[in-house]
LODREN-641853 format. One record per residue (C-alpha): residue number from 0; z, x, y; residue in three letters. Coordinates in steps of 0.2 Angstrom, whole numbers. Example, Ala and Ser with C-alpha at 12.3 -4.5 7.8 and 13.67 -1.06 7.14 Angstrom:
2
i=0 | Z=39 | X=62 | Y=-22 | aa=ala
i=1 | Z=36 | X=68 | Y=-5 | aa=ser
***
This chain:
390
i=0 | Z=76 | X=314 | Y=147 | aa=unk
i=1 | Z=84 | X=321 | Y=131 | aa=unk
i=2 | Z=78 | X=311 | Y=118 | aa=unk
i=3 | Z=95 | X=306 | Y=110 | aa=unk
i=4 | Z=102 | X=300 | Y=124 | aa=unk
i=5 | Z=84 | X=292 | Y=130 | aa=unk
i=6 | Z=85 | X=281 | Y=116 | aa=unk
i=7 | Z=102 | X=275 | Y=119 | aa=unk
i=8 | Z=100 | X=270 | Y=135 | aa=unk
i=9 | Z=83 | X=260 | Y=131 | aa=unk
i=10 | Z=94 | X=250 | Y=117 | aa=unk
i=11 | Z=106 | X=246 | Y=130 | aa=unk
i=12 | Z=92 | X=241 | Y=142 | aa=unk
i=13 | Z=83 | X=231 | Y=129 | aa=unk
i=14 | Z=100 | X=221 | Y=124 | aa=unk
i=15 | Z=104 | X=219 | Y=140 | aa=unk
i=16 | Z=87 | X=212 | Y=144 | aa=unk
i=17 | Z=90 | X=195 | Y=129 | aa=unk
i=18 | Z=106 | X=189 | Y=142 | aa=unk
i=19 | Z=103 | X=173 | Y=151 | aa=unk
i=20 | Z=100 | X=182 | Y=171 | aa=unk
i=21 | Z=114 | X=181 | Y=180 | aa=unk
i=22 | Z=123 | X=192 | Y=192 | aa=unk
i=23 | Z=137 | X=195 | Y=179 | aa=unk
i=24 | Z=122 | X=200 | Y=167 | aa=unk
i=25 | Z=114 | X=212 | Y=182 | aa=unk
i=26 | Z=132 | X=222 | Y=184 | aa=unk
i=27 | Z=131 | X=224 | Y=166 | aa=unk
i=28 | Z=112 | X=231 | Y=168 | aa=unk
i=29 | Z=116 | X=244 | Y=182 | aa=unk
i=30 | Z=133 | X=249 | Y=173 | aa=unk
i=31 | Z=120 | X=257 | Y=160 | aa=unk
i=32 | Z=115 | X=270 | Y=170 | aa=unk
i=33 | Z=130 | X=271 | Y=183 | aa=unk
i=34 | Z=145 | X=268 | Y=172 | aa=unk
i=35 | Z=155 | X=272 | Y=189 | aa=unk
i=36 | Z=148 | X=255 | Y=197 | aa=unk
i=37 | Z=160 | X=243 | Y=202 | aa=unk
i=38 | Z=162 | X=227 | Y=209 | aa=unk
i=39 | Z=165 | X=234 | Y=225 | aa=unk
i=40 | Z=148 | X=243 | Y=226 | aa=unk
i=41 | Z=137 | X=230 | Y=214 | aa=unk
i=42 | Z=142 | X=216 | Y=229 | aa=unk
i=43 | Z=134 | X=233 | Y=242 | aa=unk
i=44 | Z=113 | X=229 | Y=241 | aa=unk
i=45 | Z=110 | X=247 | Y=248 | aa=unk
i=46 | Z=121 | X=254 | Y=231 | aa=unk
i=47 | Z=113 | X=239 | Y=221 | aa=unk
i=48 | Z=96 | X=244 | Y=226 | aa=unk
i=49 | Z=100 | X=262 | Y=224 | aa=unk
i=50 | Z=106 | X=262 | Y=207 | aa=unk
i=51 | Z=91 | X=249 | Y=201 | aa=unk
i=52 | Z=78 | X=262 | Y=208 | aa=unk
i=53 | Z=88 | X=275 | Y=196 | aa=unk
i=54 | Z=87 | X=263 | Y=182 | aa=unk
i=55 | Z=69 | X=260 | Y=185 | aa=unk
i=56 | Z=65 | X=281 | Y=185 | aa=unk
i=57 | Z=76 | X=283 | Y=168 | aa=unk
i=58 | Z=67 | X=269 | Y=159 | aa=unk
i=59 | Z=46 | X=272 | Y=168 | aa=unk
i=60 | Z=36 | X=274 | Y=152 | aa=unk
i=61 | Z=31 | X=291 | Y=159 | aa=unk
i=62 | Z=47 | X=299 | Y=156 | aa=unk
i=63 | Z=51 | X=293 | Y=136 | aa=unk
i=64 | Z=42 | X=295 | Y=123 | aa=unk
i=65 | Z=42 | X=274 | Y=117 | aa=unk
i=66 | Z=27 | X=267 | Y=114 | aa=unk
i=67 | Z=19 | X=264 | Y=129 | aa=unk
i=68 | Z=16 | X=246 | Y=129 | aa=unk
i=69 | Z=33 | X=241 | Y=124 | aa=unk
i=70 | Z=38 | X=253 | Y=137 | aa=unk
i=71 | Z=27 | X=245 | Y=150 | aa=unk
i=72 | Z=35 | X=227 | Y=145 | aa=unk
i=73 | Z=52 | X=235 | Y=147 | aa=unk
i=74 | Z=48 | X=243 | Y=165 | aa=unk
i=75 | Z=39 | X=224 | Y=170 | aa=unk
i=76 | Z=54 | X=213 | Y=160 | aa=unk
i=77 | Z=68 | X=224 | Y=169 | aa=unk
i=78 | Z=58 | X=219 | Y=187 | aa=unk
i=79 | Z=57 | X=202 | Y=183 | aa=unk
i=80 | Z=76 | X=201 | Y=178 | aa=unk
i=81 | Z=82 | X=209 | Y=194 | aa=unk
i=82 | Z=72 | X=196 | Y=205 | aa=unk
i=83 | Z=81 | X=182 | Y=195 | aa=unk
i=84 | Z=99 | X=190 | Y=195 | aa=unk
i=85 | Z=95 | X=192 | Y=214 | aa=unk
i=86 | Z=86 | X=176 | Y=218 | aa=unk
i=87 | Z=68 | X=184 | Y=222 | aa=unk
i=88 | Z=70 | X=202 | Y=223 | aa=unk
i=89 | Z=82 | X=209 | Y=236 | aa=unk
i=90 | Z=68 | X=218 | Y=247 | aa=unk
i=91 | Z=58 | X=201 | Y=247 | aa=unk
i=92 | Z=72 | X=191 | Y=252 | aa=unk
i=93 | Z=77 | X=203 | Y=267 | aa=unk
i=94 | Z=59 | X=203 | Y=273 | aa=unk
i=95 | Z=56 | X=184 | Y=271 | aa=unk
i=96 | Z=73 | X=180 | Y=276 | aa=unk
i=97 | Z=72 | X=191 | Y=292 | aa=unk
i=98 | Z=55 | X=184 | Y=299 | aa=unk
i=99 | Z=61 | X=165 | Y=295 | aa=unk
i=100 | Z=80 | X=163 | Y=305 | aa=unk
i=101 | Z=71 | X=170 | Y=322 | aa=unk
i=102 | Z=63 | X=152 | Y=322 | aa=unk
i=103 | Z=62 | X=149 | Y=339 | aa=unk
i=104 | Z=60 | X=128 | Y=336 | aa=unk
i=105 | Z=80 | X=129 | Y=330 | aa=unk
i=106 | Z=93 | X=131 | Y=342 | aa=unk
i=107 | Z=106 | X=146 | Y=345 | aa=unk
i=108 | Z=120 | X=136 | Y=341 | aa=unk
i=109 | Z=124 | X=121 | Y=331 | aa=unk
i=110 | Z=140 | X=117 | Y=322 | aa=unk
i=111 | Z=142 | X=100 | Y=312 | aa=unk
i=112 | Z=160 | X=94 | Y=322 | aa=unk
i=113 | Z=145 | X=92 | Y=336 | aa=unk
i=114 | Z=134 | X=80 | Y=329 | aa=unk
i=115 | Z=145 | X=72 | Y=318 | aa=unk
i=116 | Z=165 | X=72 | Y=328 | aa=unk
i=117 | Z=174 | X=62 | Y=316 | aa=unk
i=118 | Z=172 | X=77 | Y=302 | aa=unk
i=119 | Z=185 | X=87 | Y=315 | aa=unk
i=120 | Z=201 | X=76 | Y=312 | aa=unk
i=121 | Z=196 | X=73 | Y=292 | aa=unk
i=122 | Z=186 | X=80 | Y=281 | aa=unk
i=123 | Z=182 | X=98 | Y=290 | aa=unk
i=124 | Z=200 | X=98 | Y=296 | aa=unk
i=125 | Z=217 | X=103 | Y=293 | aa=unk
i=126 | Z=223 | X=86 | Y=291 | aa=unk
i=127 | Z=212 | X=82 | Y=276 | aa=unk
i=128 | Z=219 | X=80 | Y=260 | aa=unk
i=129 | Z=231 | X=91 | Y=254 | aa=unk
i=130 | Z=223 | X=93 | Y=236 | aa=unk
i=131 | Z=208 | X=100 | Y=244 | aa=unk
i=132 | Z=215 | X=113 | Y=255 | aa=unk
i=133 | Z=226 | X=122 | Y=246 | aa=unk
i=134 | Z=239 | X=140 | Y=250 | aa=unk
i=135 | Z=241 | X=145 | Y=231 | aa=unk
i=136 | Z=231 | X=157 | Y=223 | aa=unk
i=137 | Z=213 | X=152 | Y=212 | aa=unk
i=138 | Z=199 | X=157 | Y=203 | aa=unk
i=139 | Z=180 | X=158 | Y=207 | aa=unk
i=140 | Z=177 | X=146 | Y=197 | aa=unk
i=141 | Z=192 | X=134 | Y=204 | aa=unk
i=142 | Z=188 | X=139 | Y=222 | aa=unk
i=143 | Z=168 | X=136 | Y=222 | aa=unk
i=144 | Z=172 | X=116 | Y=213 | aa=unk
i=145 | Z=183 | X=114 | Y=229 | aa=unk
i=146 | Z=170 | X=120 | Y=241 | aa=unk
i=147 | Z=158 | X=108 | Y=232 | aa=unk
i=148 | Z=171 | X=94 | Y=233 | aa=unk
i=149 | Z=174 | X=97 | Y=253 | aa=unk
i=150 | Z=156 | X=98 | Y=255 | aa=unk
i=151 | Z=156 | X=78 | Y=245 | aa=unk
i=152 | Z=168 | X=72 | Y=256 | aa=unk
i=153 | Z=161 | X=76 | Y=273 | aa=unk
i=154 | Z=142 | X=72 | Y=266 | aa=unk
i=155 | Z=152 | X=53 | Y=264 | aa=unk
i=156 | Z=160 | X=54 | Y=280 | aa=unk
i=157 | Z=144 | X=57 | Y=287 | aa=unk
i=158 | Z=138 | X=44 | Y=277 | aa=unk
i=159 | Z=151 | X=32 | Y=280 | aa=unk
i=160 | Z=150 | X=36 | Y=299 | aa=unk
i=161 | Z=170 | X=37 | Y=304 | aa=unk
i=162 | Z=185 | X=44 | Y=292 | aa=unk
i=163 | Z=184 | X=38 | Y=272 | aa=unk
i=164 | Z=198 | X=31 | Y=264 | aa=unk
i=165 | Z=193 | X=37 | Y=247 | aa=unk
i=166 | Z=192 | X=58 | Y=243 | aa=unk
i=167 | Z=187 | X=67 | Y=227 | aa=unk
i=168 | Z=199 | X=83 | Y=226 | aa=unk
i=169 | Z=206 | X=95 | Y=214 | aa=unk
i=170 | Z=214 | X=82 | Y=203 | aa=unk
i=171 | Z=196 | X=79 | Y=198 | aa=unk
i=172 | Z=191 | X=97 | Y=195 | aa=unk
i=173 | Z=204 | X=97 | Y=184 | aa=unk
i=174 | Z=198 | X=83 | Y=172 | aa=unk
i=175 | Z=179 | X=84 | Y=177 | aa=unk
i=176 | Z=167 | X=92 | Y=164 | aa=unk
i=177 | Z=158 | X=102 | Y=177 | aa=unk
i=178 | Z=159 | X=118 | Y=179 | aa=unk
i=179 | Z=148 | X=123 | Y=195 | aa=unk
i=180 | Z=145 | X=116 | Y=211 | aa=unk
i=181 | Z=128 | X=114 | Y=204 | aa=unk
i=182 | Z=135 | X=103 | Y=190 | aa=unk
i=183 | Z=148 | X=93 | Y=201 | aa=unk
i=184 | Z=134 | X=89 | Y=212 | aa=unk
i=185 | Z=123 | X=81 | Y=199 | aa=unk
i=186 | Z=137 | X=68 | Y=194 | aa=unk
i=187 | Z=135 | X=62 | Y=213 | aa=unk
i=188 | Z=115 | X=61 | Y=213 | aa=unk
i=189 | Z=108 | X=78 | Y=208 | aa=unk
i=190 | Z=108 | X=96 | Y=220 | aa=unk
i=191 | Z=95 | X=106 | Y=229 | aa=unk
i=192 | Z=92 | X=124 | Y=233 | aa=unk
i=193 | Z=91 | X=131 | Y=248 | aa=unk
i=194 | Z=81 | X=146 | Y=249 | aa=unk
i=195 | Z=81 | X=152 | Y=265 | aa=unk
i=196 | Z=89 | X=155 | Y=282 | aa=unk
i=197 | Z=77 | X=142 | Y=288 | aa=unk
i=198 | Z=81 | X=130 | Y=275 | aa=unk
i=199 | Z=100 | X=129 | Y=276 | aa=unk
i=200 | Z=101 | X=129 | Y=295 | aa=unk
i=201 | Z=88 | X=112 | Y=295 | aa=unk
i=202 | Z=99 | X=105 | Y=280 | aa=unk
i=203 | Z=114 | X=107 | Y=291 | aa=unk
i=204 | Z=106 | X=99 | Y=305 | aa=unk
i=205 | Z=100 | X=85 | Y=296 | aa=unk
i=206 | Z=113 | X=79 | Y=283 | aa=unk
i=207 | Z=129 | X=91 | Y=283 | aa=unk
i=208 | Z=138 | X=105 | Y=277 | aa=unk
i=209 | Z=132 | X=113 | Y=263 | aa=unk
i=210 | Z=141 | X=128 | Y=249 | aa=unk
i=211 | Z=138 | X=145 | Y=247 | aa=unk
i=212 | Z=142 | X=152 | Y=229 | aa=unk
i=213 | Z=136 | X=170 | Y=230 | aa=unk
i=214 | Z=147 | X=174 | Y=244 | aa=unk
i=215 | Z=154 | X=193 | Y=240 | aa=unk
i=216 | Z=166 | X=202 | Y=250 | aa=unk
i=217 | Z=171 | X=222 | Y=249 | aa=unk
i=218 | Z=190 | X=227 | Y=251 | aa=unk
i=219 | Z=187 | X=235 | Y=267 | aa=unk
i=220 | Z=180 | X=217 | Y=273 | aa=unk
i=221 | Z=194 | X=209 | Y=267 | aa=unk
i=222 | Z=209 | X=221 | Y=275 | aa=unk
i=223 | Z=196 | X=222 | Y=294 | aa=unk
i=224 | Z=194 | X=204 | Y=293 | aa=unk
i=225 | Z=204 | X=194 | Y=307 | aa=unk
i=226 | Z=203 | X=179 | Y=295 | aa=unk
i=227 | Z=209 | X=188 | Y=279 | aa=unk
i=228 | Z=220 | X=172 | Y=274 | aa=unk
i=229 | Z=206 | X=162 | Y=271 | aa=unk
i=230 | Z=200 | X=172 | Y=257 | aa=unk
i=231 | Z=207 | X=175 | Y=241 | aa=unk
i=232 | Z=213 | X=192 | Y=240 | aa=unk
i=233 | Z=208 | X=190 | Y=219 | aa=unk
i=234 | Z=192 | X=189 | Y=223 | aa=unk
i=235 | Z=186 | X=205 | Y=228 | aa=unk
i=236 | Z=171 | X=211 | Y=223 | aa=unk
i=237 | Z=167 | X=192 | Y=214 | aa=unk
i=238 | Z=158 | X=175 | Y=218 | aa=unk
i=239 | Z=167 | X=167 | Y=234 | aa=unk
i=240 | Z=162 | X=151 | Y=239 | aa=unk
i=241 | Z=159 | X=145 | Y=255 | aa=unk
i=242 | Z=158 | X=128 | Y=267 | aa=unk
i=243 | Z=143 | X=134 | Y=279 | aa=unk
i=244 | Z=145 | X=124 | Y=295 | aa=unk
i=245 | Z=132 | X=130 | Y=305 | aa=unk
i=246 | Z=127 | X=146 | Y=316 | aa=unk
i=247 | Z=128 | X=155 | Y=333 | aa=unk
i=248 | Z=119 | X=169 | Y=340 | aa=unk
i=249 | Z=132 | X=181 | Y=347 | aa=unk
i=250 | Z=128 | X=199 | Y=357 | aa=unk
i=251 | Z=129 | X=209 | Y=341 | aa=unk
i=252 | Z=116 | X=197 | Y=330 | aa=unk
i=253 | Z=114 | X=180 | Y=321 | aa=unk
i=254 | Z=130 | X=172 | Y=310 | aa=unk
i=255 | Z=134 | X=160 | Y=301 | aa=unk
i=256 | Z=149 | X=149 | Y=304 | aa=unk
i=257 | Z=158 | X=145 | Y=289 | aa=unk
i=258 | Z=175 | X=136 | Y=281 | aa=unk
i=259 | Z=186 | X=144 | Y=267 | aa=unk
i=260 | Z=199 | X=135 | Y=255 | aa=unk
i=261 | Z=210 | X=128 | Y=272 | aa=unk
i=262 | Z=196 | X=121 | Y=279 | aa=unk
i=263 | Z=206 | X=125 | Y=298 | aa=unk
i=264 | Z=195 | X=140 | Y=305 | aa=unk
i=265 | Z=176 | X=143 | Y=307 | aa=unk
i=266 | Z=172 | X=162 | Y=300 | aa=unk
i=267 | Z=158 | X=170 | Y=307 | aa=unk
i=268 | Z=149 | X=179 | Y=295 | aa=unk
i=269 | Z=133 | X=190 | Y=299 | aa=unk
i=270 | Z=117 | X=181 | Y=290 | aa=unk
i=271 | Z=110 | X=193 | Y=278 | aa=unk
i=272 | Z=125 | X=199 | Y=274 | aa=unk
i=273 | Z=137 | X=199 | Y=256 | aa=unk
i=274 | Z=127 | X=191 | Y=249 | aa=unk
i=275 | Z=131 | X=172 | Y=259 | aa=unk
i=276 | Z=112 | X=166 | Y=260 | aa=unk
i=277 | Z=108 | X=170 | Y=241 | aa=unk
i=278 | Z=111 | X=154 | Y=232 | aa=unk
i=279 | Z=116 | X=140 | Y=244 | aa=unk
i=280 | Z=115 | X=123 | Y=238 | aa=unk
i=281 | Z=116 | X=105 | Y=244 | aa=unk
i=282 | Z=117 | X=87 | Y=237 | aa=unk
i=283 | Z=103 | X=78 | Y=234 | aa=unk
i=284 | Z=109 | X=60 | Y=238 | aa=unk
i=285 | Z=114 | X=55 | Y=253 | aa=unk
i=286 | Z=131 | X=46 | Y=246 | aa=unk
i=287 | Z=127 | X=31 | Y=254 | aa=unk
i=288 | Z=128 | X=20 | Y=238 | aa=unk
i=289 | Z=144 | X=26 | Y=234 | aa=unk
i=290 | Z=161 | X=18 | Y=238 | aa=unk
i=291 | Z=172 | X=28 | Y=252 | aa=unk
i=292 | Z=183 | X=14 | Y=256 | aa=unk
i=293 | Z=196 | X=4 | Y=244 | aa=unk
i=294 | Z=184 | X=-1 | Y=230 | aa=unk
i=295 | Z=195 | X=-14 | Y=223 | aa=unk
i=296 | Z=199 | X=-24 | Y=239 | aa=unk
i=297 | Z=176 | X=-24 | Y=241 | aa=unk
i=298 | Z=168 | X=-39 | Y=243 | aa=unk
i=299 | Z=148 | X=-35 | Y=241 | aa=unk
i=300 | Z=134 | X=-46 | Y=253 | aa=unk
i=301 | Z=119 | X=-44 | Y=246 | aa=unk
i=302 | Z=109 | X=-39 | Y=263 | aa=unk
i=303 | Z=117 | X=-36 | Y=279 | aa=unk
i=304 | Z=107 | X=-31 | Y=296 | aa=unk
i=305 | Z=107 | X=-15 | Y=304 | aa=unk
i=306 | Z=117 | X=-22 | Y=319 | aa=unk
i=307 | Z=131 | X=-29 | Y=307 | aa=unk
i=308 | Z=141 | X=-12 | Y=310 | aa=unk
i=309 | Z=144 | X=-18 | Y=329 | aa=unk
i=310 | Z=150 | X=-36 | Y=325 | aa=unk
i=311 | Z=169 | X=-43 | Y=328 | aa=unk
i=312 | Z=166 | X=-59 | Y=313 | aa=unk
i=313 | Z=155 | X=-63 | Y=299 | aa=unk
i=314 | Z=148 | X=-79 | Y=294 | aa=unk
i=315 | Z=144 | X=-81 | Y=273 | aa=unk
i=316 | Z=140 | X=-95 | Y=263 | aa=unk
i=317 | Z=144 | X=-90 | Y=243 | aa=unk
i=318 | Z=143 | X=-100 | Y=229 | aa=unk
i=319 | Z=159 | X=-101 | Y=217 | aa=unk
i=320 | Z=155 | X=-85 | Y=209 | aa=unk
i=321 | Z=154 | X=-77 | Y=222 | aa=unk
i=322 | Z=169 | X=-87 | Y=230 | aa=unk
i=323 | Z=180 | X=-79 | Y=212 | aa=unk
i=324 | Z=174 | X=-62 | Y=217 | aa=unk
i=325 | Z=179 | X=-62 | Y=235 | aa=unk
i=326 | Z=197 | X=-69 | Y=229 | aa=unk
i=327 | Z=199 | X=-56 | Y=216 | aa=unk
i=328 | Z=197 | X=-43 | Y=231 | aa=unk
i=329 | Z=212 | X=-52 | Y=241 | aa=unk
i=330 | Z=222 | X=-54 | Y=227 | aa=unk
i=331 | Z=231 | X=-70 | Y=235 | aa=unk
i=332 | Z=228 | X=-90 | Y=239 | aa=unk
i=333 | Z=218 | X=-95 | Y=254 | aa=unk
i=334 | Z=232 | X=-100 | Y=265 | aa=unk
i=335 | Z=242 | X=-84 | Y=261 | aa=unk
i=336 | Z=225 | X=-76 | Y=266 | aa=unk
i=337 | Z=224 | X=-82 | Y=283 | aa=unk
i=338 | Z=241 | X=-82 | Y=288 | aa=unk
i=339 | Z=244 | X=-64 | Y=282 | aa=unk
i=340 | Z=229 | X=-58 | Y=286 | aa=unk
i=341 | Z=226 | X=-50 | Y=269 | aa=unk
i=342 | Z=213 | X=-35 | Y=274 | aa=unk
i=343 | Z=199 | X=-35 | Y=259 | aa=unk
i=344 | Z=184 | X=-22 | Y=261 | aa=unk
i=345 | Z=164 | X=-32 | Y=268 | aa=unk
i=346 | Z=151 | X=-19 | Y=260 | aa=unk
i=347 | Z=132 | X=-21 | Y=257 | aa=unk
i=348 | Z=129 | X=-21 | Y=237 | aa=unk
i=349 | Z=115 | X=-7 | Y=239 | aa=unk
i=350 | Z=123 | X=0 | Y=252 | aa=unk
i=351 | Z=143 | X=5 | Y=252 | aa=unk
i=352 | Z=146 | X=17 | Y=262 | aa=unk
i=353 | Z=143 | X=7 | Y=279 | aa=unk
i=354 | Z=160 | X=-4 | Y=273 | aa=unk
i=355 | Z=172 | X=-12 | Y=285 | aa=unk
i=356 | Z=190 | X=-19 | Y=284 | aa=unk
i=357 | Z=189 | X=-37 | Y=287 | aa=unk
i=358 | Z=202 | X=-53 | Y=282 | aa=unk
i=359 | Z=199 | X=-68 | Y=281 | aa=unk
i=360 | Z=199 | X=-86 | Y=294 | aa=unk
i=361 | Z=192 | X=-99 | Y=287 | aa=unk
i=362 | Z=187 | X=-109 | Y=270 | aa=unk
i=363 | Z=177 | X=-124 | Y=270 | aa=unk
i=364 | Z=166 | X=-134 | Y=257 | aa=unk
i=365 | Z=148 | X=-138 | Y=263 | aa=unk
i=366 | Z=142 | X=-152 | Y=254 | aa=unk
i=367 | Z=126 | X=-153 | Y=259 | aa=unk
i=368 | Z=123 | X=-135 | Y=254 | aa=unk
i=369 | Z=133 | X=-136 | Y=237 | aa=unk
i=370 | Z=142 | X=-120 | Y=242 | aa=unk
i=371 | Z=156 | X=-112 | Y=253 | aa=unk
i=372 | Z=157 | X=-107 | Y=270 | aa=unk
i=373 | Z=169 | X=-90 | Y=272 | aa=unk
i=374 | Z=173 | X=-84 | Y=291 | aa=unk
i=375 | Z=179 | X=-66 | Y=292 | aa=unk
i=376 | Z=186 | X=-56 | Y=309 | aa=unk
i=377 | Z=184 | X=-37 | Y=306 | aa=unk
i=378 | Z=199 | X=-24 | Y=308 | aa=unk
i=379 | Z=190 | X=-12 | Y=319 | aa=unk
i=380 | Z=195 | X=-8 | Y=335 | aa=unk
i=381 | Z=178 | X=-1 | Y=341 | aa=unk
i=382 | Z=169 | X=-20 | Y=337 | aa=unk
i=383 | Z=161 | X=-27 | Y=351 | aa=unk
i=384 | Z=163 | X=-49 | Y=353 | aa=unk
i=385 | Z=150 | X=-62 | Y=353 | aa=unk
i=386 | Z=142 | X=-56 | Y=336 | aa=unk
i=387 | Z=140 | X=-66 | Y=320 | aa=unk
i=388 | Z=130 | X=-70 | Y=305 | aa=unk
i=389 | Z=125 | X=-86 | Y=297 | aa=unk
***
């Protein structure tokens, strides 16, 4: 190359190179030696790949007169900062990624409303709440918190086992300090990577939905799209995020099946393609310490068994502390209790999730025990009789 402009472009490579690697940080990279690249062909592999390659050819120590083992560094650090814009290097993905999602031990379908029904009417649904779905117009930024918050929510549905009572939603994007979905998922227990096809498709199986955040659309996806109004228009050519529900295998190839910001549709999206499979993550807890019914009206029991879930009454002894607790949670006298029927949440201490709505039935002082007796009937309609615990 002529040597002027040869040494301009190895500035501009070797500044580039001091970013922190990130797609935003790669776009810059390529734009270097294709200042015609946009969005719209950056989020195309095949023009991504292409346009590296001719970065790689202008930069190979053969072909400028640098020295050559600064040069040699340059070719290797350029390399190594594409594989970690990119996850592991596109070519190595696809090839991995191909040979893993034809897993014959997984099934052709699986879609989470199937193993878990109860995330249909709520948390998956168009009747969840309305700060979670929403119609107006946001940024990636905005969009991918929401998608990690809808991806909580049915985790602690799932963990709950029936509809929550309690919902984190956009009021609380708005004053958290998070900034990712990576970052909101550590103030609930911490994320996880998933890092191929294989991956995700067991993770869904096993505990839930999980959020895509390198999701990237082109124009002509958007306008072809027969579910265009689940996307945000704005977002072209950027960082979409996703809900991924599960999968199907259809006549024309594998996809995945995924929600948008409404939360009402599943959008089947080819796997291996814009992007979707390139940073998918997951919460690492499974929410089952963490409150989903009226905290306030909880009354914690220290160890409750397995079949407790299934019972129509409870059966407690509790000393006076424990007695001050359990009327804080009604917020009323004994008598008023019983005859009003004052609902107050039963929840294991280590264990909040499984809560239920109970109220209360009985008080009575056992001497020879120095403490008190509390009888409860549990709310639920789906409780089976004859059940108790003493």
């Amino acid at each position: 190359m002529e040597a002027r402009f040869g040494r301009i472009i190895l500035q501009q490579v070797d500044k580039a190179l001091q970013e922190e690697p990130s797609r935003d940080a790669l776009f810059w990279l390529l734009q270097i030696v294709d200042p015609s690249l946009d969005k719209e062909g950056f989020c195309n592999e095949r023009k991504r790949a292409s346009t590296f390659r001719q970065l790689k050819l202008l930069i190979h120590p053969d072909k400028n007169n640098d020295d050559k083992q600064h040069a040699t560094k340059r070719f290797q650090d350029v390399q190594t900062f594409f594989d970690q814009c990119t996850g592991t290097g596109l070519h190595k993905q696809r090839t991995r990624r191909k040979k893993q999602h034809t897993n014959m031990n997984l099934p052709s379908y699986f879609h989470v409303n199937g193993k878990w029904a109860f995330l249909a009417s709520h948390a998956l649904g168009i009747n969840g709440p309305p700060h979670v779905f929403w119609d107006c117009r946001v940024s990636g930024q905005e969009l991918e918190l929401t998608m990690a918050y809808k991806c909580i929510n049915c985790r602690g549905t799932i963990a709950h086992g029936k509809t929550t009572e309690v919902t984190y939603n956009y009021h609380h994007v708005v004053e958290a300090s998070a900034k990712t979905a990576k970052e909101l998922f550590e103030d609930f227990g911490g994320s996880k990577p998933l890092g191929s096809v294989n991956e995700i498709k067991e993770e869904i199986m096993a505990r839930g939905p999980v959020v895509s955040t390198s999701f990237c659309y082109s124009q002509p996806f958007f306008e072809a799209s027969a579910h265009a109004t689940d996307f945000q228009n704005g977002l072209v050519g950027s960082n979409h995020a996703l809900l991924i529900v599960g999968w199907q295998q259809t006549a024309c190839g594998e996809v995945w099946l995924v929600r948008s910001k409404n939360g009402a549709t599943d959008i089947p999206i080819a796997i291996g393609q814009y992007s979707l499979e390139e940073d998918v993550i997951a919460p690492v807890s499974d929410l089952s310490n963490r409150p989903w019914q009226e905290p306030k009206k909880a009354f914690d029991v220290p160890r409750l068994p397995a079949e407790w879930y299934s019972w129509t009454y409870i059966q407690m002894y509790c000393d006076d502390n424990e007695l001050q607790h359990l009327f804080k949670a009604l917020g009323t006298s004994v008598i008023s209790s019983v005859n009003k029927k004052v609902p107050f949440v039963i929840r294991e201490s280590e264990k909040k999730a499984r809560s239920r709505w109970a109220y209360l039935t009985d008080l009575e002082w056992i001497e020879a025990g120095n403490n008190w007796k509390v009888k409860a009937n549990f709310f639920d309609d789906e409780r089976t009789k004859g059940n108790g615990w003493t």
